[in-house]
Biopython code that builds the backbone (N, CA, C, O; Angstrom):
import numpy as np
from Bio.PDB.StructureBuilder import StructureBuilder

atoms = [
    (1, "UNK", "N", (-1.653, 34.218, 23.603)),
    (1, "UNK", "CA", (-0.597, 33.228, 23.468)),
    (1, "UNK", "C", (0.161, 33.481, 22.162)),
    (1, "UNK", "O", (-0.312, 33.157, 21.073)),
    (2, "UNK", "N", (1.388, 34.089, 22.312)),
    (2, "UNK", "CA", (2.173, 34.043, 21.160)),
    (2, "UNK", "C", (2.268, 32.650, 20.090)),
    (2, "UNK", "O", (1.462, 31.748, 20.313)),
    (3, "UNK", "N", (3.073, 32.514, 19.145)),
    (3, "UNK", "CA", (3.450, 31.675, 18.224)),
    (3, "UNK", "C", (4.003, 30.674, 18.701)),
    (3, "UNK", "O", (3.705, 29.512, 18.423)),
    (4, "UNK", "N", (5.276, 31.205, 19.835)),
    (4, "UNK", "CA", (6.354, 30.588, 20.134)),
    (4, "UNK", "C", (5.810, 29.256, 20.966)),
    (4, "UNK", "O", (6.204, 28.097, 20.838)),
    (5, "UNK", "N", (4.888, 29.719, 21.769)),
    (5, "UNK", "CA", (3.982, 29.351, 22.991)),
    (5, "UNK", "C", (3.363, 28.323, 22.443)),
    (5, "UNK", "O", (3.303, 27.305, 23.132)),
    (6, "UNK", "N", (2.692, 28.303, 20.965)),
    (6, "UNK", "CA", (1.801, 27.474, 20.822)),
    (6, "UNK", "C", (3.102, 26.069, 19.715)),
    (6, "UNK", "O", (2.793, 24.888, 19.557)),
    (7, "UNK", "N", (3.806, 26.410, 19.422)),
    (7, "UNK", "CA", (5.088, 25.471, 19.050)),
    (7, "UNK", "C", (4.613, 24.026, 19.821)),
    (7, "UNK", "O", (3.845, 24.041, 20.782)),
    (8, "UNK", "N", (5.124, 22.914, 19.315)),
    (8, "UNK", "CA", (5.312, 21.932, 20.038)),
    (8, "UNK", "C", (6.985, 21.745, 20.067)),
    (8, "UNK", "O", (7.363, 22.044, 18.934)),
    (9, "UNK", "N", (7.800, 21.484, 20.650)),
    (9, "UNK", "CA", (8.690, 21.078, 21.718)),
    (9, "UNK", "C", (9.751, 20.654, 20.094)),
    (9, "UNK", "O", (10.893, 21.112, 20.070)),
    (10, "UNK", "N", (9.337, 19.935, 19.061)),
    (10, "UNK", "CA", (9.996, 19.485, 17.751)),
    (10, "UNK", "C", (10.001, 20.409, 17.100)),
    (10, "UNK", "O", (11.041, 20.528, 16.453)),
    (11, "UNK", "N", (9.207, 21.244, 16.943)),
    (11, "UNK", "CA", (8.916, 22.845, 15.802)),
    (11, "UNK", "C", (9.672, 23.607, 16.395)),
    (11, "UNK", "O", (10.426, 24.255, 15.671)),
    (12, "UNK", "N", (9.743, 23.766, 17.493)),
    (12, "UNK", "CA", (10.778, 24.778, 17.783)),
    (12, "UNK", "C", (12.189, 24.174, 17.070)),
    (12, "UNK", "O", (12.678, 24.592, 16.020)),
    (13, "UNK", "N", (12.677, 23.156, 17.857)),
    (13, "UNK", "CA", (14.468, 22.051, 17.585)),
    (13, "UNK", "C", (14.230, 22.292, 15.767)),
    (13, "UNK", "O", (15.329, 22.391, 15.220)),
    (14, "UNK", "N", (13.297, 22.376, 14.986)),
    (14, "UNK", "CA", (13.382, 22.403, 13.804)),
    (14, "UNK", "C", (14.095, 23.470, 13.526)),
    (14, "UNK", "O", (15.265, 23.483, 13.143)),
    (15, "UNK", "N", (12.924, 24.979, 13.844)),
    (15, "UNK", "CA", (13.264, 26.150, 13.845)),
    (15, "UNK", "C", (14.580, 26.668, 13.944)),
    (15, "UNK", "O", (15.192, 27.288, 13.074)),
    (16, "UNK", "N", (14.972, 26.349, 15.116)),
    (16, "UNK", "CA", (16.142, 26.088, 15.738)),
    (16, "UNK", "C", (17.472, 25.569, 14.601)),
    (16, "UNK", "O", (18.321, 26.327, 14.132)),
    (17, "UNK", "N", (17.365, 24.261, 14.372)),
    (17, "UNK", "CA", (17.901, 24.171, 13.530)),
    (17, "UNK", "C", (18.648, 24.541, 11.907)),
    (17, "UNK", "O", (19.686, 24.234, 11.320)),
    (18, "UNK", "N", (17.643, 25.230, 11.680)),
    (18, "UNK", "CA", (17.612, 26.368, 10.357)),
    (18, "UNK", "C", (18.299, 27.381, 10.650)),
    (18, "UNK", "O", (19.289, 27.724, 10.004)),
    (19, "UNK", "N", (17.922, 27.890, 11.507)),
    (19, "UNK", "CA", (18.744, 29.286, 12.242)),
    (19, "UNK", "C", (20.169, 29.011, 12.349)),
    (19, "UNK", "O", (21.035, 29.840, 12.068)),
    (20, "UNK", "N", (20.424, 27.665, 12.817)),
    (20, "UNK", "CA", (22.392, 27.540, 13.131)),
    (20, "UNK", "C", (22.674, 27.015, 11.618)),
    (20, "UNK", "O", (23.626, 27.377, 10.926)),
    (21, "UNK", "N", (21.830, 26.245, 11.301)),
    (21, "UNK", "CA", (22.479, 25.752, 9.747)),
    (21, "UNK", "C", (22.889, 27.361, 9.085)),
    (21, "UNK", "O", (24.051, 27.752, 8.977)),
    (22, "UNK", "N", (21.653, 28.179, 8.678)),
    (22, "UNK", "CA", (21.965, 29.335, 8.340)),
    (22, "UNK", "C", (23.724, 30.152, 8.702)),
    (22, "UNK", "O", (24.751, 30.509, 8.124)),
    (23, "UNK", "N", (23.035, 30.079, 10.177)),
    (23, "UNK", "CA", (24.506, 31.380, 10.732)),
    (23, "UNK", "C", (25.958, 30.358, 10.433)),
    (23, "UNK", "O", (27.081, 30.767, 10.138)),
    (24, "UNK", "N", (25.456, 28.745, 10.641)),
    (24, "UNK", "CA", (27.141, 27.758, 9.847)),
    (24, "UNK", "C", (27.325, 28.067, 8.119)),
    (24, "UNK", "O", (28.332, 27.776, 7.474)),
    (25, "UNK", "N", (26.588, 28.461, 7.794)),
    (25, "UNK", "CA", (26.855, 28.874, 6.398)),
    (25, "UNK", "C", (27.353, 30.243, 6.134)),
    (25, "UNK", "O", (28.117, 30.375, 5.177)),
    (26, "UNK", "N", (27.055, 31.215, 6.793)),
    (26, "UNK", "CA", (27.215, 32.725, 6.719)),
    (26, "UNK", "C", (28.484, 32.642, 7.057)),
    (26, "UNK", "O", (29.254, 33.251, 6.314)),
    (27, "UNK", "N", (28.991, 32.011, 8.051)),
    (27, "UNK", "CA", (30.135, 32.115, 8.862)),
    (27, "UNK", "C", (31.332, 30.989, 8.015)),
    (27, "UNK", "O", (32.535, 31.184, 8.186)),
    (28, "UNK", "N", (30.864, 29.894, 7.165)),
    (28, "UNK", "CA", (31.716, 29.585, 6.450)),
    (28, "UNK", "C", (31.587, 30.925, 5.297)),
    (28, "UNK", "O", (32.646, 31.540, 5.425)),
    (29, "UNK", "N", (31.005, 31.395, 4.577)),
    (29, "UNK", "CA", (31.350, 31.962, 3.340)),
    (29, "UNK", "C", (32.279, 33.634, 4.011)),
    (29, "UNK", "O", (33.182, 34.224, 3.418)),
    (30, "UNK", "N", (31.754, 33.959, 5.159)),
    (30, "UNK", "CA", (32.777, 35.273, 5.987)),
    (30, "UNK", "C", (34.316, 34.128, 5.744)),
    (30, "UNK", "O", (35.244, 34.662, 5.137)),
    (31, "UNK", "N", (34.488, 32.936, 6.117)),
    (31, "UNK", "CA", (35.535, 32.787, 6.371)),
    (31, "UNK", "C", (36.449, 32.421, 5.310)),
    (31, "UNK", "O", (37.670, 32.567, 5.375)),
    (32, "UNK", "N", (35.524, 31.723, 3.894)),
    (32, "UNK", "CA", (36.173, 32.288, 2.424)),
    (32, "UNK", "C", (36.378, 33.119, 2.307)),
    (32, "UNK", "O", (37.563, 33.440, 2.219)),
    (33, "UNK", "N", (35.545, 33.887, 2.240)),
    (33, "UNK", "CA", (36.068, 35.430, 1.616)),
    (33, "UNK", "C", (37.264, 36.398, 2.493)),
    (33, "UNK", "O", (38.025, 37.211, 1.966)),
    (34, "UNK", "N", (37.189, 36.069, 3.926)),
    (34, "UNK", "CA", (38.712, 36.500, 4.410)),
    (34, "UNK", "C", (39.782, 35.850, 4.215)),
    (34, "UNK", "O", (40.859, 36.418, 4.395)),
    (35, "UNK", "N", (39.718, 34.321, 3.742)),
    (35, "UNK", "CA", (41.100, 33.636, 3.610)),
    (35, "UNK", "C", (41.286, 34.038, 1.747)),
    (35, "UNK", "O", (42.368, 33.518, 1.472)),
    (36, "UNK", "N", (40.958, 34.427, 0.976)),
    (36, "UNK", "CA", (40.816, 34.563, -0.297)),
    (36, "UNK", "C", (41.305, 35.846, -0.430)),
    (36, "UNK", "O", (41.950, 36.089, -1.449)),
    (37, "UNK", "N", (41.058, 37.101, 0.742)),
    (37, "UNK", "CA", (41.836, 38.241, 0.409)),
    (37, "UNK", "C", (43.164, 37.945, 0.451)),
    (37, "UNK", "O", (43.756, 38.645, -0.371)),
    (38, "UNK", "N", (44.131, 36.980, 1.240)),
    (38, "UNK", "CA", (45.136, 36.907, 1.482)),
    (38, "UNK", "C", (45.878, 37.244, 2.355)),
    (38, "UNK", "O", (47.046, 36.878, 2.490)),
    (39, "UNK", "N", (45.059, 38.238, 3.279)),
    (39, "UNK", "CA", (45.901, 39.090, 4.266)),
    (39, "UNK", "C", (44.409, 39.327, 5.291)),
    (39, "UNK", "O", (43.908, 40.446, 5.400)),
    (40, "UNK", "N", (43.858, 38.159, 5.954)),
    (40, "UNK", "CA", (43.563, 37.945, 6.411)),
    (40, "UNK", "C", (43.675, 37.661, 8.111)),
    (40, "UNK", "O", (44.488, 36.740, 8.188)),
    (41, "UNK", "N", (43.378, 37.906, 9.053)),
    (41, "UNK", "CA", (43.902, 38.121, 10.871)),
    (41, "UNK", "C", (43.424, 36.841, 11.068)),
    (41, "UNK", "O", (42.250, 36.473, 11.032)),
    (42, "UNK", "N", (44.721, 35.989, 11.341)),
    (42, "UNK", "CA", (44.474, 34.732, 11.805)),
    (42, "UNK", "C", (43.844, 34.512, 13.000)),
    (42, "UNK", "O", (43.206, 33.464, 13.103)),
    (43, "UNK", "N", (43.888, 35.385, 14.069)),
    (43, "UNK", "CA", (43.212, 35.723, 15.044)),
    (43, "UNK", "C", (41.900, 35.291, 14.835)),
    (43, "UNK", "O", (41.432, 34.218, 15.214)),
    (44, "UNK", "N", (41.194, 36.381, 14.070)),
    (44, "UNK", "CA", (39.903, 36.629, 13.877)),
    (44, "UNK", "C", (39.187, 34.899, 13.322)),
    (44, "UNK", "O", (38.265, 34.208, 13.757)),
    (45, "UNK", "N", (40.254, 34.718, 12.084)),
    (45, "UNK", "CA", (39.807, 33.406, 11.334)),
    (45, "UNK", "C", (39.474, 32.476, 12.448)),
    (45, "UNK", "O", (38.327, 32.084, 12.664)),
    (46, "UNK", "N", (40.721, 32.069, 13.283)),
    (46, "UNK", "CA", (40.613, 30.941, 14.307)),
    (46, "UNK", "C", (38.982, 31.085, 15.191)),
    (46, "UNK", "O", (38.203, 30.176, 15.478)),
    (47, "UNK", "N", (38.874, 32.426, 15.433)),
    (47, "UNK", "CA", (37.650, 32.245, 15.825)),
    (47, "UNK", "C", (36.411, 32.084, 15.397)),
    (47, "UNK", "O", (35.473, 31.547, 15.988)),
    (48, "UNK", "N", (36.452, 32.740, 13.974)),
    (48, "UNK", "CA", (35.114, 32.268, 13.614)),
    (48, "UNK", "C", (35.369, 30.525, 13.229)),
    (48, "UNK", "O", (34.296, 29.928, 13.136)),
    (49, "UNK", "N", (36.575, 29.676, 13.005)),
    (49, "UNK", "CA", (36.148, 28.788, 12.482)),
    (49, "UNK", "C", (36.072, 28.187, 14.018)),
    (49, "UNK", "O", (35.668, 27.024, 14.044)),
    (50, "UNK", "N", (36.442, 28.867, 15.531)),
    (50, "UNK", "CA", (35.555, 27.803, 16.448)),
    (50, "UNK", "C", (34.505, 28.037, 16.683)),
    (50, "UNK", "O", (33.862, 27.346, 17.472)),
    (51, "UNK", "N", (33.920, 29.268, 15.964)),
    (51, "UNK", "CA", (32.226, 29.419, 16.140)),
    (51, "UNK", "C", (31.111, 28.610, 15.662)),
    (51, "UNK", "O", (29.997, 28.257, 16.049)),
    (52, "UNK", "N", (32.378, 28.374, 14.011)),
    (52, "UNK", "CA", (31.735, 27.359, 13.009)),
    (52, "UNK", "C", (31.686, 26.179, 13.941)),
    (52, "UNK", "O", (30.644, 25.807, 14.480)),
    (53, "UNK", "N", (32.338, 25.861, 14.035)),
    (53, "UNK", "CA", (32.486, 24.359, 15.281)),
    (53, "UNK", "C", (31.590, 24.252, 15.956)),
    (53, "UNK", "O", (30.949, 23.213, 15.799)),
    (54, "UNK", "N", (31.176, 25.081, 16.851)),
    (54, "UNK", "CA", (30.079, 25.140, 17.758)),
    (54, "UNK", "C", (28.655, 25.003, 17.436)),
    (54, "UNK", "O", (27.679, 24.447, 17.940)),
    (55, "UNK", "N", (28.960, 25.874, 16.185)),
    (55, "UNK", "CA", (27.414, 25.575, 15.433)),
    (55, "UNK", "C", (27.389, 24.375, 15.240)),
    (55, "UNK", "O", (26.436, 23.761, 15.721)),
    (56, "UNK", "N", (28.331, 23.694, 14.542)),
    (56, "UNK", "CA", (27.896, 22.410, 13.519)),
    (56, "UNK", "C", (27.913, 21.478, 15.174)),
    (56, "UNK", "O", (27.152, 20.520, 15.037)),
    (57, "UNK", "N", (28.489, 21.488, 16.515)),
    (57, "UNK", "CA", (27.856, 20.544, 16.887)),
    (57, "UNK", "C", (26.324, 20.679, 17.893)),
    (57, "UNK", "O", (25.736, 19.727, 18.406)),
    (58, "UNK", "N", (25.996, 21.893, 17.960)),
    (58, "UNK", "CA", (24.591, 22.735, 18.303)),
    (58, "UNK", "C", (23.959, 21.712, 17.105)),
    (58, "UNK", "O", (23.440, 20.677, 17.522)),
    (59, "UNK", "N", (23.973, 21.937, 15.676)),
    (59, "UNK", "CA", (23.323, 21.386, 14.577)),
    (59, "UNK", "C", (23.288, 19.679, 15.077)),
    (59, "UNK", "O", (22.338, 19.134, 15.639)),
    (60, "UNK", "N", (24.213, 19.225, 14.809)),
    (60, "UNK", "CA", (24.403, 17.640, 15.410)),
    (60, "UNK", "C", (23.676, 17.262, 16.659)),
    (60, "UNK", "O", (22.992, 16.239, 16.684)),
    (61, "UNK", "N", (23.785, 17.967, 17.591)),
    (61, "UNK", "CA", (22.980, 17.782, 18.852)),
    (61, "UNK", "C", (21.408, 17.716, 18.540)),
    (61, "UNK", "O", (20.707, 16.731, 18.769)),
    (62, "UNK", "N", (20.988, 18.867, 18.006)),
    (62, "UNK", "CA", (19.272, 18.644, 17.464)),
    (62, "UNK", "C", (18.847, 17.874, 16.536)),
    (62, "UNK", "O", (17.692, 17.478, 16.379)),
    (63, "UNK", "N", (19.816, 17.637, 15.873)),
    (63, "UNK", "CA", (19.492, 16.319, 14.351)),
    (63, "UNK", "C", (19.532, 15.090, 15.290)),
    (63, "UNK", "O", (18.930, 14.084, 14.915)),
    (64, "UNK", "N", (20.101, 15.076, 16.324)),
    (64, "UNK", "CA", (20.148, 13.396, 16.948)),
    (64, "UNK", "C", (18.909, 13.287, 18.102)),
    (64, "UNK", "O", (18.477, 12.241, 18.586)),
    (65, "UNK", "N", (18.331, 15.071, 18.491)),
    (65, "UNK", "CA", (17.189, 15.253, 18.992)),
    (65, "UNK", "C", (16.047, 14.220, 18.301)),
    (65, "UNK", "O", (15.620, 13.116, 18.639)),
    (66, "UNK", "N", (15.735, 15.208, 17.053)),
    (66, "UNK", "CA", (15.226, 15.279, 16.266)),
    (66, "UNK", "C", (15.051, 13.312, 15.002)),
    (66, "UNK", "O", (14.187, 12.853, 14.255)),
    (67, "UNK", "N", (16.502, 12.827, 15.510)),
    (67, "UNK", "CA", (16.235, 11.492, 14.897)),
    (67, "UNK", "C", (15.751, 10.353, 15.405)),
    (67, "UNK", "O", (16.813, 9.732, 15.462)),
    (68, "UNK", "N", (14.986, 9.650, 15.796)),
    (68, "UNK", "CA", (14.845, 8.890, 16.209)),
    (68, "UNK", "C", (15.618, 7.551, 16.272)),
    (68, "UNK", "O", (16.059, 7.009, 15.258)),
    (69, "UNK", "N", (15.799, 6.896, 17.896)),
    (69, "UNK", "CA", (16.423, 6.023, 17.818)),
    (69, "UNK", "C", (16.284, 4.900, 17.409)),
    (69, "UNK", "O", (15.302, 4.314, 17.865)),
    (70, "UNK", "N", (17.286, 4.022, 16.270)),
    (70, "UNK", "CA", (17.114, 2.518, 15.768)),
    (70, "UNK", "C", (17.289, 1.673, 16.557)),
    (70, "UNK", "O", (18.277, 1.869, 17.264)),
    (71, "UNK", "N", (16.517, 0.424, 16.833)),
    (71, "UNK", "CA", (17.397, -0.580, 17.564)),
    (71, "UNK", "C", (17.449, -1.399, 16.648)),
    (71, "UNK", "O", (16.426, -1.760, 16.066)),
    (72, "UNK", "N", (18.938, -1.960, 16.268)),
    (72, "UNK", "CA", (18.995, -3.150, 15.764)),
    (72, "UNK", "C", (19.005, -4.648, 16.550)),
    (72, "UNK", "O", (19.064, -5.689, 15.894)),
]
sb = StructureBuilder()
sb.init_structure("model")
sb.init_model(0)
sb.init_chain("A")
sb.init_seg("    ")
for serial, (resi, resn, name, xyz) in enumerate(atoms, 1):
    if name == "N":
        sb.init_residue(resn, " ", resi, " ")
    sb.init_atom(name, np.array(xyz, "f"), 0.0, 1.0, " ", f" {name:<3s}", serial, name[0])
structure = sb.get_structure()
C-alpha cells in the first residue's frame, strides 16, 4: 500500500492545497517578472493570469472543503 493509499480523504485536500497555493505563487511572480520587462505578450500574460484564476478558485474550493460549517 503506497502513501497515497494510506492518506485519509483531508491529508490529501491539504496536500493538495499546498501544491496550487505553490503553482498560484510561481505563476504570480512569472507574471511580475514579464509585466516588469515591459515588452511583455499580452497573449501569454492573459493566460497565465486565467490560470492564476483557476488556481485561486481550485484553492477556495478546498479551504471551504476543508472548513467546517458554522451555524449561526
Amino acid at each position: 500500500m503506497s502513501n497515497a493509499e494510506e492518506m485519509k480523504p483531508e491529508e490529501v485536500l491539504r496536500v493538495e492545497l499546498e501544491v496550487f497555493r505553490r503553482e498560484h505563487r510561481d505563476l504570480d511572480d512569472a507574471i511580475t517578472a514579464l509585466e516588469q520587462t515591459g515588452r511583455a505578450d499580452q497573449l501569454q500574460l492573459r493566460r497565465l493570469k486565467k490560470q492564476k484564476l483557476a488556481l485561486k478558485d481550485k484553492i477556495a474550493a478546498i479551504e471551504d472543503k476543508l472548513t467546517p460549517d458554522i451555524i449561526a
